[in-house]
N, C-alpha and C positions, 0 to 999 in steps of 0.2 A: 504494500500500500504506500504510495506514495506520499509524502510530506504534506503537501498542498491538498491532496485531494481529503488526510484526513482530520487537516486544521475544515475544512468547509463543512466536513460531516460534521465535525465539536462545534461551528456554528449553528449549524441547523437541527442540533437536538435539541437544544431548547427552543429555537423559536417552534418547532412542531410540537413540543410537549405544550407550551402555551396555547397554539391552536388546536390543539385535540381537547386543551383544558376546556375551552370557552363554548368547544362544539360539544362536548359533552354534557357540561353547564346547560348546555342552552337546551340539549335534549332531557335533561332534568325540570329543567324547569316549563318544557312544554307540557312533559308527561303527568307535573300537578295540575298544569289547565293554564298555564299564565303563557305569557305571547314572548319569545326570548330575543324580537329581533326589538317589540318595544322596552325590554327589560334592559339590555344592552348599550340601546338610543339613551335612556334616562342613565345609566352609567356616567358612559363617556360626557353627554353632555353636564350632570353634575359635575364629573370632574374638573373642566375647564370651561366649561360659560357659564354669565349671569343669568338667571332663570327668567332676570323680567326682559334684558334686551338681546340677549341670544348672542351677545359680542364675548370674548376671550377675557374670563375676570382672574384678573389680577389675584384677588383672594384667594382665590382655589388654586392658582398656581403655587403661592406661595407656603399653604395648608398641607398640598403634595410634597412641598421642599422639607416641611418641619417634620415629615412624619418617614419620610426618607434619613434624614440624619442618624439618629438613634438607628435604625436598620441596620444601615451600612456599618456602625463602630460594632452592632452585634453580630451582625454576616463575617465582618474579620476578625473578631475573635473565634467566632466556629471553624472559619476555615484555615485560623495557626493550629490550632489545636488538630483539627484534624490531617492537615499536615504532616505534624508529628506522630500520626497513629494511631487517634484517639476520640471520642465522642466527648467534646461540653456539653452535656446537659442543663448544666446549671448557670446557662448565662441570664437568666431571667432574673434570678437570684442573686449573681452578680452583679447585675443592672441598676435595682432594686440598692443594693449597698451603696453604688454610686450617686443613687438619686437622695438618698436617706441623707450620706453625708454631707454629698455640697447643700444640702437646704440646709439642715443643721449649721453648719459652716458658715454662710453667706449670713444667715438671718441673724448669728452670734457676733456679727460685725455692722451692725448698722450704718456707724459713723465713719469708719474707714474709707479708705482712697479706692477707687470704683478695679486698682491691677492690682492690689492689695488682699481686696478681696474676693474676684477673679482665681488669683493667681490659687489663695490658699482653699478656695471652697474644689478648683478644679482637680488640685494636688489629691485632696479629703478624698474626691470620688473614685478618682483612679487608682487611690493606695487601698480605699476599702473592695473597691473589686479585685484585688489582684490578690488581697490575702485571704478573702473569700476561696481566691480559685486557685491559691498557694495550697488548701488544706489536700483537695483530692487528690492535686498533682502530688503532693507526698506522698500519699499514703498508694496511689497507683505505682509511682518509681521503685520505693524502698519497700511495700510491703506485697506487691502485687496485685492488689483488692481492683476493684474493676471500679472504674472512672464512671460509667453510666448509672451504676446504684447511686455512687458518695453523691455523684453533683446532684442528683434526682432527690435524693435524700435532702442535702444541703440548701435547695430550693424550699423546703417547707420549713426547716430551722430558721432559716436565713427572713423568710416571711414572717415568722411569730417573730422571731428581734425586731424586726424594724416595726410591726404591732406594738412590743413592750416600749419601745424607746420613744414612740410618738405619745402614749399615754402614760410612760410614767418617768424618765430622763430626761426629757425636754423641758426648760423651761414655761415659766405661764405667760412670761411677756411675748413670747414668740408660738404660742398659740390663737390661731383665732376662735377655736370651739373644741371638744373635745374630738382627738382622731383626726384635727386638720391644722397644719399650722397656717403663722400668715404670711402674705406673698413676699418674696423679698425685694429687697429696693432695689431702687435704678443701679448701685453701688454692687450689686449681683448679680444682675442679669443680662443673659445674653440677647436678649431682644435691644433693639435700636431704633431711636425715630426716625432714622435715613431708611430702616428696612420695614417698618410699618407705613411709611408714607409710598415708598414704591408697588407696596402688597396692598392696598386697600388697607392695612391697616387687617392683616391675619401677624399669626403668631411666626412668621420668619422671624429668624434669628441665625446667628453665627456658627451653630452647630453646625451647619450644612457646610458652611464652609472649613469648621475643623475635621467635616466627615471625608471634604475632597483632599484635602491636604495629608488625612492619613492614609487614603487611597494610594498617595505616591507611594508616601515613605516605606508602607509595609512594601508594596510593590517592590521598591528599592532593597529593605532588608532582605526576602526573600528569596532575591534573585541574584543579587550582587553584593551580598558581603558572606563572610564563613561563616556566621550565625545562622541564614536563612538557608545554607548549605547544609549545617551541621541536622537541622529540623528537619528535614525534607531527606533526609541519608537517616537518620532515625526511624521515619516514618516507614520508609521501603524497608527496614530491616536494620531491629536495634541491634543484634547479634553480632552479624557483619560489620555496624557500625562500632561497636565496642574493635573486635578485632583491628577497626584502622586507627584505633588509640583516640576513639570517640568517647567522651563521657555518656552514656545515654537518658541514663537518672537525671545526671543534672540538666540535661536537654528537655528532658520532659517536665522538669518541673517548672526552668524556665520556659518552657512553651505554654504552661499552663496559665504562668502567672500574665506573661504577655497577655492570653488570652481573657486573662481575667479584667485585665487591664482595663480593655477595649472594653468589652460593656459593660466597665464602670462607666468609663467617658458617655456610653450611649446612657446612660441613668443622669448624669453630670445634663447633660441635653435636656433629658424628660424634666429633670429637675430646674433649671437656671434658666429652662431657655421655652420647652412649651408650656407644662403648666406653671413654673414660680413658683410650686407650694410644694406641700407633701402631702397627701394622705394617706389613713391607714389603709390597707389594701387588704380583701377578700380572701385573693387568690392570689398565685404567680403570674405575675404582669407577664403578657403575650410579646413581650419587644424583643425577648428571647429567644421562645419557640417561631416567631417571626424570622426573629433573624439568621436560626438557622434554615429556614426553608428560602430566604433569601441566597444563602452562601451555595447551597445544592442548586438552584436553577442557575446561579450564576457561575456553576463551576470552579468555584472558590478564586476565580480572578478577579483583580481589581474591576475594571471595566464590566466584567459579569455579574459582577457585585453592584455596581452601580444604578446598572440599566434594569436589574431585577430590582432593588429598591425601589426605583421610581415604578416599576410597573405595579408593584406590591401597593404603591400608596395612590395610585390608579386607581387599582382596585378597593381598595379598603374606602377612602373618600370618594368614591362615583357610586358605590354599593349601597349607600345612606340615600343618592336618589331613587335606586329604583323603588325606595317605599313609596312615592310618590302615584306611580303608579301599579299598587299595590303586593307585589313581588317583595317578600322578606329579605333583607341585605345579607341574611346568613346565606344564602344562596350564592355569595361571594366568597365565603371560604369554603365552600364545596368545589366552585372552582379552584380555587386556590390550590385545594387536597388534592385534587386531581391531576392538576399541574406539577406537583409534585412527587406523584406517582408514576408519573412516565417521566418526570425525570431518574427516579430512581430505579425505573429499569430501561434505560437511555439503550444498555445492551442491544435490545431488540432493538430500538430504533434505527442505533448505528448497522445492527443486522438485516433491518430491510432495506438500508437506502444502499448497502453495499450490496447485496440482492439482486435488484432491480437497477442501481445505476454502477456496479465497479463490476470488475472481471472475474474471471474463477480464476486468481490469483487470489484476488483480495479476498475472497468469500474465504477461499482457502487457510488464507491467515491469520481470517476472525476467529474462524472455529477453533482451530489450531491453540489459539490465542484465549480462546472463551475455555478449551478443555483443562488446560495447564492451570489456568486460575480456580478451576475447578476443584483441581487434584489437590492442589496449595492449601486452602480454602478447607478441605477433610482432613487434610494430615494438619492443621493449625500452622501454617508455615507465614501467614498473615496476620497484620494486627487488624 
């Protein structure tokens, strides 16, 4: 299989999983009685026009950008960690830490200088997701215990703390009611009057631009320095990689914590930049499980990451119109699931388009290719 032909197939499994998603979707939703081409129309047109003058609003573009941010810091936490070998579960959790601390942070600084405290509520967020996501990555290196229990686990700890600390560590000057603190000042927050006045006056704010910025850099780490080397030789085989005088423990645990890292920062977002507040939360915030179904369509590349975020927040803010005309918005994460089901067995996809569009060379190679992984896969020879 040649180079080029099969960078074009890694293109087009995701866009064909998103159109198998949307047709599938749409025959869901025909099969309870509702019309999917007008379910769809109210979609897209929620997400980017104004409903009274049908022109391109500002608001909803920028509604798409806030809720893109946090995504993207959580899609690249999932996809260092799995890099390395391994399932985060727990970036919801991790998230969650980041959001807890910088409000705590920010709101414990009133009167301070607007980089002052910036600088410490963002520090807050990113150190408490990363020793959040320090605990599993230890106890996966040095003791073996499997990474998908601990963080899964650590997502419902992690929940009830941030419950305890809102209603009983927190101050009372920095609550507005019980369960909610108050918003924090202009001295905290990432929103701006330059970027409310260009949005209609939505909640854009700076995350998005902290989100593109680390798009490079990981991009950068991962590819071009011996760090992102050492992750990625880990991931394919810590074994091997001990043998070339690779640390693999300590690789994993620094990939973990990286990972933890990042959605703190996407919590550091939810927190300082969309809502300004805390509250206590139910359940495990979805910016996780989000984000990793982000990181999967988008093949854990920067760019992939990207374009799946905005599509993700597509969906999510266009799926509130179609209640309008009377089609329930969960019919959006149905899509969504689906979407992510043919990307998880992209296999086949890449196996019919070489099928039908490469050679019995290529078909040859896949299979060849699909049995080996097979064999690997029984005997445990994979992480």
């Amino acid at each position: 299989m040649t180079r080029r032909s099969e960078q074009i197939r890694n293109l087009l499994v995701p866009l064909i999983a998103v159109l198998l998603g949307l047709i599938l979707g749409g025959v869901i939703m025909f099969a309870f009685g509702y019309n999917p081409i007008q379910g769809y129309k109210e979609m897209f047109s929620a997400a980017f026009l104004n409903p009274q003058t049908k022109m391109i609003n500002p608001r909803s573009i920028g509604e798409i950008f806030v809720t893109a941010g946090p995504l993207i810091f959580t899609a690249l936490g999932f996809a260092i960690a799995n890099t390395a070998g391994f399932f985060n579960i727990g970036l919801s959790g991790q998230a969650l830490c980041g959001w807890v601390a910088s409000v705590w942070v920010a709101l414990s600084m009133p009167d301070s200088p607007k980089v002052v405290v910036l600088t410490a509520a963002i520090t807050a967020g990113v150190l408490s997701g990363a020793v959040a996501a320090a605990i599993p990555g230890v106890l996966r290196a040095f003791f073996g215990t499997s990474e998908v229990i601990v963080t899964i686990m650590m997502n419902y700890i992690l929940l009830h703390i941030s419950t305890h600390i809102i209603n009983h560590s927190m101050s009372d000057d920095i609550m507005r009611s019980k369960g909610i603190t108050e918003f924090v000042g202009a001295n905290g927050s990432l929103q701006t009057e330059f970027l409310r006045s260009i949005s209609n006056n939505s909640r854009l704010n700076l995350g998005i631009f902290f989100a593109l910025i680390f798009l490079v850099v990981m991009w950068f780490v991962m590819k071009k320095t011996t760090l992102g080397y050492q992750i990625r030789a880990v991931g394919l085989n810590p074994f091997a990689s001990e043998y070339a005088g690779m640390n693999s423990k300590q690789i994993i645990v620094i990939s973990m914590v990286i990972s933890g890292a990042l959605a703190g920062m996407g919590g550091v977002i939810l927190g300082l930049g969309t809502f300004s507040n805390f509250s206590a939360q139910g359940a495990s915030i979805s910016v996780g499980f989000d984000g990793m179904a982000v990181s999967l369509l988008g093949g854990g590349s920067s760019i992939g990451i990207l374009l799946s975020a905005l599509l993700f927040s597509i969906l999510k803010l266009g799926g509130q119109g179609m209640q309008f005309v009377g089609i329930p918005s969960e019919l959006v994460d149905i899509d969504i699931a689906i979407i992510i089901f043919f990307v998880a067995i992209s296999f086949v996809i890449h196996f019919v388009l070489t099928k039908f569009f490469g050679n019995k060379k290529e078909v040859a190679e896949l299979e060849e290719k699909s049995k080996i992984e097979n064999e690997e896969n029984q005997e445990g020879g994979t992480i």
